[in-house]
MARZA-402819 format. One record per residue (C-alpha): residue number from 1; residue in three letters; x, y, z. Coordinates in pm, 1 decimal. Each point is the difference from the previous one (the first is absolute). Layout:
BEGIN
<atom NUM; 'Ala'; <X; Y; Z>>,
...
This chain:
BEGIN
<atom 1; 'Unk'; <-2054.4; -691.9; 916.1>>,
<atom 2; 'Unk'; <76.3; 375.6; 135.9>>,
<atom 3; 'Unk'; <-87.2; 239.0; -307.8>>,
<atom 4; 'Unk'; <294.6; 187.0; -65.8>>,
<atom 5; 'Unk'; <76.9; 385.3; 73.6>>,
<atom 6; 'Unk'; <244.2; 280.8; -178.6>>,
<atom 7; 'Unk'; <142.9; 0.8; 368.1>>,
<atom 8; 'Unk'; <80.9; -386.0; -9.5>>,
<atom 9; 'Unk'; <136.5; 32.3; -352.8>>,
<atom 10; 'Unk'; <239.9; 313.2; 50.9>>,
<atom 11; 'Unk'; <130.8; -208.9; 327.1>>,
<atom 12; 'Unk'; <56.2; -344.0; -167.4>>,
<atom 13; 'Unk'; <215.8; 203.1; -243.1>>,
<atom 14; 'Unk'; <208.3; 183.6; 276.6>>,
<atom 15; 'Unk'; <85.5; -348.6; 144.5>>,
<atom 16; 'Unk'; <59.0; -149.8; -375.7>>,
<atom 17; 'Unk'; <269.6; 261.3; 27.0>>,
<atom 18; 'Unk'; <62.0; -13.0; 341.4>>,
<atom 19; 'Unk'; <75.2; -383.0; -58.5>>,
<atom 20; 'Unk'; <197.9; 42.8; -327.2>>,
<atom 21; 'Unk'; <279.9; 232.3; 149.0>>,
<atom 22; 'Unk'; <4.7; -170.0; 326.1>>,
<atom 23; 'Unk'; <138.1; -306.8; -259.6>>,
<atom 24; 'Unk'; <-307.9; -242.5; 210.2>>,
<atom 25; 'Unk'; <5.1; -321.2; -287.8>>,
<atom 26; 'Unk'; <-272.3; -130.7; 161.5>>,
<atom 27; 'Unk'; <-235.8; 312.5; 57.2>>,
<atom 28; 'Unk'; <62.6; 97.9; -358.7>>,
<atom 29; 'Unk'; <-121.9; -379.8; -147.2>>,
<atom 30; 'Unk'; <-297.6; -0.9; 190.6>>,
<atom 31; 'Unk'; <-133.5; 314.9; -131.4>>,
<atom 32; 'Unk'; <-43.3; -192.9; -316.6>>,
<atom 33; 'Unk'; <-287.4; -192.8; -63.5>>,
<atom 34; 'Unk'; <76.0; -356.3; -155.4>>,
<atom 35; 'Unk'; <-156.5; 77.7; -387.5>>,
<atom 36; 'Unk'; <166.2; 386.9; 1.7>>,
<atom 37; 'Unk'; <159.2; 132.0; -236.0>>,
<atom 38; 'Unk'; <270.9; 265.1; 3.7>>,
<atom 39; 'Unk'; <180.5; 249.1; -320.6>>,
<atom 40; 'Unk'; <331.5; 156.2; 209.8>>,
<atom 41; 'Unk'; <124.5; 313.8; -85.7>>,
<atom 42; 'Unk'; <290.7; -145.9; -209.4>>,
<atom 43; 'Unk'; <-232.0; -284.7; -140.8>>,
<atom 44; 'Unk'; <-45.6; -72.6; -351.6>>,
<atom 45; 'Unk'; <-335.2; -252.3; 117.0>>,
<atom 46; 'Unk'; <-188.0; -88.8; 289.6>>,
<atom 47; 'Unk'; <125.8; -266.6; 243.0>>,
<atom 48; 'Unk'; <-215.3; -204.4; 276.9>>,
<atom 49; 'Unk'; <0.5; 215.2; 304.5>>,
<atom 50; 'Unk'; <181.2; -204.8; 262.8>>,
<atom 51; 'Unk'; <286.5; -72.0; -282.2>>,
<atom 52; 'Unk'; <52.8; 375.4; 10.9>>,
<atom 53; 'Unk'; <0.3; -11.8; 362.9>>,
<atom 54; 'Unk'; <256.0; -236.2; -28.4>>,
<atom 55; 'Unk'; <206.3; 148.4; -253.3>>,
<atom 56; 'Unk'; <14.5; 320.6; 219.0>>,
<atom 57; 'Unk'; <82.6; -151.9; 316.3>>,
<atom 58; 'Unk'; <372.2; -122.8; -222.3>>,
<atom 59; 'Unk'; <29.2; 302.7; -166.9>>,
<atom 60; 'Unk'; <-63.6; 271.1; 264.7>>,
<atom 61; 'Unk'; <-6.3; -164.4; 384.3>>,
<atom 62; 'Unk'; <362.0; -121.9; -17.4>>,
<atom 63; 'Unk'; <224.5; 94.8; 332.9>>,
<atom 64; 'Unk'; <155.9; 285.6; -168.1>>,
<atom 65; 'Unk'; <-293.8; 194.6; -200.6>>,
<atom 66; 'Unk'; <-212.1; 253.2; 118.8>>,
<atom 67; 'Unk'; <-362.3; 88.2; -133.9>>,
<atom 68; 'Unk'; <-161.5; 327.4; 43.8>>,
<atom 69; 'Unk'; <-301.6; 112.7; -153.5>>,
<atom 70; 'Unk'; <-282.3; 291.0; 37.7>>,
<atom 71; 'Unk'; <-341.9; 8.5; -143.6>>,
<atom 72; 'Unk'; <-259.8; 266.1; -91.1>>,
<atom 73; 'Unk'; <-343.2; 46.6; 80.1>>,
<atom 74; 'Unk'; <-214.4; -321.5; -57.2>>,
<atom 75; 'Unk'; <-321.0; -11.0; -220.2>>,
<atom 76; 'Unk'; <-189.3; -314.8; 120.7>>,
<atom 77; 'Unk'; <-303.0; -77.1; -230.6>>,
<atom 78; 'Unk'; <-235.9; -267.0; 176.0>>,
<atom 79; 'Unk'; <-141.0; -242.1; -297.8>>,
<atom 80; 'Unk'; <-322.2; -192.3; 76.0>>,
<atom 81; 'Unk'; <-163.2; -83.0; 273.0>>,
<atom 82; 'Unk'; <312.2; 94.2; 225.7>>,
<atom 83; 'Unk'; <218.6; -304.4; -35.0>>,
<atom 84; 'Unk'; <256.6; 139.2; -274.1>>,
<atom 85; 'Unk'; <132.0; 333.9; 14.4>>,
<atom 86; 'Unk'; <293.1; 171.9; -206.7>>,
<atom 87; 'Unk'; <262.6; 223.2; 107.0>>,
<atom 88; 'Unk'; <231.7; 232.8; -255.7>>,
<atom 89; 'Unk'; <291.2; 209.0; 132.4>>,
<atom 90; 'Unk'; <337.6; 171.0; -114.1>>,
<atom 91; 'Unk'; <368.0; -119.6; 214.1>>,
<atom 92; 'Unk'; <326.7; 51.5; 8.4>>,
<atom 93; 'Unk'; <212.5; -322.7; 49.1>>,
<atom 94; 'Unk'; <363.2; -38.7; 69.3>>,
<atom 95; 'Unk'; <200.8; -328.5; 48.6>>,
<atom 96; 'Unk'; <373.9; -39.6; 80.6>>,
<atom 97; 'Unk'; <195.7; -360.5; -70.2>>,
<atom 98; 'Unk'; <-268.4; -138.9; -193.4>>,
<atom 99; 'Unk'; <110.9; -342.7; -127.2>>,
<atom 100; 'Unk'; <21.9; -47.8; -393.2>>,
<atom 101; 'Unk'; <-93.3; -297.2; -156.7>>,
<atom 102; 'Unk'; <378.9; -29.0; -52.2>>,
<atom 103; 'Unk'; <73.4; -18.5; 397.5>>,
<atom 104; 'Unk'; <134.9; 398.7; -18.3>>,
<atom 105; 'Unk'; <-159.1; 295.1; 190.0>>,
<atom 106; 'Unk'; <-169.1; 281.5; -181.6>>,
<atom 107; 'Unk'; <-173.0; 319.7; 134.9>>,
<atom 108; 'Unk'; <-368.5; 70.8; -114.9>>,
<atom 109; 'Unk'; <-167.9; 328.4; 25.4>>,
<atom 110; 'Unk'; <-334.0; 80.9; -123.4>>,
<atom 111; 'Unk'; <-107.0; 369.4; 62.8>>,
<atom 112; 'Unk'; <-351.5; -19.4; -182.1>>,
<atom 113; 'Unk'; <-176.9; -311.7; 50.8>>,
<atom 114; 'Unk'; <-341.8; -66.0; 3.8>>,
<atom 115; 'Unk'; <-173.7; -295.3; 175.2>>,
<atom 116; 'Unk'; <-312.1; -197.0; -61.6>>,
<atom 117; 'Unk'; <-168.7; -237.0; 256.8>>,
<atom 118; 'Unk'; <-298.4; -209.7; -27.7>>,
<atom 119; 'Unk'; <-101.3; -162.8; 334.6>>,
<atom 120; 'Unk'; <-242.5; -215.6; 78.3>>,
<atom 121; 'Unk'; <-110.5; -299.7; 260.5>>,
<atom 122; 'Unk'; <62.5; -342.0; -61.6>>,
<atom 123; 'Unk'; <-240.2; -285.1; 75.7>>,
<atom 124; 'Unk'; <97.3; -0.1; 350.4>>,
<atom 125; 'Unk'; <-25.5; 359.4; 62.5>>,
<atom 126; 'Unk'; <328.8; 100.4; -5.5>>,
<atom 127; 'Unk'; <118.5; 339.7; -217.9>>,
<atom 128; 'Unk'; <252.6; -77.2; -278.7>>,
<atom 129; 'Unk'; <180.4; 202.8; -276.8>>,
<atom 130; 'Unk'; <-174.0; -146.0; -312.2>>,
<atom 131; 'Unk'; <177.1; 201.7; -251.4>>,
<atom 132; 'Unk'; <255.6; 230.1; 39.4>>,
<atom 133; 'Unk'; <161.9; 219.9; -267.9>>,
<atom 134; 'Unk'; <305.7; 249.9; 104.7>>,
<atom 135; 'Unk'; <160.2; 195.7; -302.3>>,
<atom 136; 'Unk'; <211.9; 311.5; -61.0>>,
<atom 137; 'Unk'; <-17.5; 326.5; -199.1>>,
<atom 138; 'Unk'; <293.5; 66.5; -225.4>>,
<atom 139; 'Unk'; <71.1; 400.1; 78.0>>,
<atom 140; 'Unk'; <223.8; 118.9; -247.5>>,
């Protein structure tokens, strides 16, 4: 197994979000490692990671929504012996047509968001979300 780098961490997160708003279902599962674990930004508890992926390909990738989203700088903090590595960030997300749970549309905007990602390989070497956490700050 390659140790991991800042470099390789700040660019897996550029195509996480490269992915994401380019509404790829199938990209977006496979970042997710099989025993993940993921708290959305709306969220009230964690959810298995590919379920997530899942639930965001119905909500957001329908014909009719669009994604966009920006990110800050990325901290990446290496853990171990090179294997694991965190990153933390701030982003701004916005969706049009979102589906509801309800089979509506909504609009979601989130202006101050801040991410956490923990990567690390899997048995067979290949790099995987483990744990993701996205939320917001309320600015009132």
């Amino acid at each position: 197994m390659n140790k991991l780098s800042a470099e390789l961490i700040r660019a897996e997160v550029t195509r996480f979000w490269k992915v994401f708003c380019e509404k790829d279902a199938l990209s977006l599962a496979e970042f997710y490692g099989h025993e993940s674990s993921v708290f959305g930004s709306a969220s009230p508890r964690s959810e298995p990671g590919r379920l997530a992926a899942t639930r965001r390909q119905r909500e957001y990738f329908g014909a009719h929504s669009t994604i966009k989203a920006t990110f800050g700088h990325i901290e990446v903090q290496l853990l171990g012996d090179g294997t694991a590595a965190v990153a933390d960030y701030t982003f701004t997300f916005q969706a049009s047509k979102v589906m509801t749970a309800i089979g509506g549309t909504t609009e979601e905007k989130i202006q101050h968001g801040r991410a956490t990602q923990v990567f690390a390989y899997d048995p067979d070497g290949k790099l995987h979300i483990i744990h993701e956490h996205l939320s917001t700050v309320d600015k009132s």
